[in-house]
N, C-alpha and C positions, 0 to 999 in steps of 0.2 A: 363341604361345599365351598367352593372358591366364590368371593362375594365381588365382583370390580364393580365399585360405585364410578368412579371416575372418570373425569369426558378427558379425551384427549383430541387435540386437532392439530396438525401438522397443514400450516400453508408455504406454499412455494411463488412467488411472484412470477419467475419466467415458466411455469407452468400452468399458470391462473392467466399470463397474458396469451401463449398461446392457445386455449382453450378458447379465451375471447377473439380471437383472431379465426380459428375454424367456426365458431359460433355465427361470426358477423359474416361469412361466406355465405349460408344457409338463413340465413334473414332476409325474408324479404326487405327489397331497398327501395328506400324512399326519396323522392325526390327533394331537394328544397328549393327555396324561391328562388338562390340565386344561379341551382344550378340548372333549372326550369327556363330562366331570363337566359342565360350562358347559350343553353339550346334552340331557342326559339329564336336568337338572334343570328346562329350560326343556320340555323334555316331559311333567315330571309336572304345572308351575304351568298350563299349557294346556290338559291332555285334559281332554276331555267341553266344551270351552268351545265349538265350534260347532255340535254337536246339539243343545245344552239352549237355546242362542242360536235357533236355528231353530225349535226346537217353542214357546219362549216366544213369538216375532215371530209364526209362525203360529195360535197361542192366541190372541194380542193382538188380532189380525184379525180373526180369527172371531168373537171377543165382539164386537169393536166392530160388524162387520156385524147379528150379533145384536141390540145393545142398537136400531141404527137400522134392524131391521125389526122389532120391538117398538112402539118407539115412534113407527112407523109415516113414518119419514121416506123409506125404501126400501118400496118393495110387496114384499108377501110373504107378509103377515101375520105374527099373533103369536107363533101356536105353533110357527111353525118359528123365528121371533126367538128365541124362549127357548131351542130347542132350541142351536140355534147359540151362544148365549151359555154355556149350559151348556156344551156339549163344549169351545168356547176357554178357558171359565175352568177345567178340567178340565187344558187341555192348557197352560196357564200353571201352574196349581200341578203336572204332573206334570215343567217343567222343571230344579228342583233336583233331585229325586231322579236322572233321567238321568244330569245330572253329577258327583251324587258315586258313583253307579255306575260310570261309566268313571273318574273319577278313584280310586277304589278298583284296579279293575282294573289300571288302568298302575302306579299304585306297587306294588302288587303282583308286578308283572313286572319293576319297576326299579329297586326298594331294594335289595334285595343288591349289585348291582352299584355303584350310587351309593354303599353303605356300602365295598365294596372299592375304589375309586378315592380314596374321601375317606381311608381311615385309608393307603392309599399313600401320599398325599400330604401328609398331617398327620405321616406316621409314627408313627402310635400302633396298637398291635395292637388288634382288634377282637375278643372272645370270640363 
């Protein structure tokens, strides 16, 4: 009877790191504080920027449609040219106000938070 007492262990570094590298793939991932702050503040520099972008482009269109059935280069006639250019230039100038509505909105809802993560992390108390 063959008797091996003996431990043997065999480690490999770049096999033990990739192991931790497919390991860390399948971990749930957790946020931290500062990349939670990182987030929250790239959602207040954002909101409102894709509706106020969409109603501007589709004002922009509409005028231009307008001014070229105005000036007669599309049929259609005038008075609906005007009309059209009126509601686009309408829905162009109504594009700022949209966005600093929503962007009112959001800081709103994410300054506290943002001021509590920042004075975490600053370590300064916040009144």
């Amino acid at each position: 009877m063959d008797k091996n007492t003996g431990f043997r262990y065999t480690y490999s570094a770049t096999i033990n790191q990739e192991v931790q590298e497919i390991r860390k793939k399948y971990m749930p991932k957790e946020e931290s504080k500062i990349e939670e702050l990182r987030r929250l503040d790239y959602e207040v520099q954002t909101a409102g920027i894709i509706p106020a972008l969409v109603l501007g482009i589709m004002g922009f269109l509409l005028f231009g449609l307008g001014v070229c059935m105005t000036i007669q280069v599309i049929s259609g006639g005038i008075l609906p040219g005007v009309f059209l250019g009126i509601v686009g230039g309408v829905a162009m100038l109504a594009a700022y106000p949209v966005h600093r509505a929503r962007l009112g909105k959001v800081k709103e809802k994410l300054v506290p938070r943002i001021l509590e993560l920042t004075s975490e992390l600053a370590g300064v108390e916040v009144n």
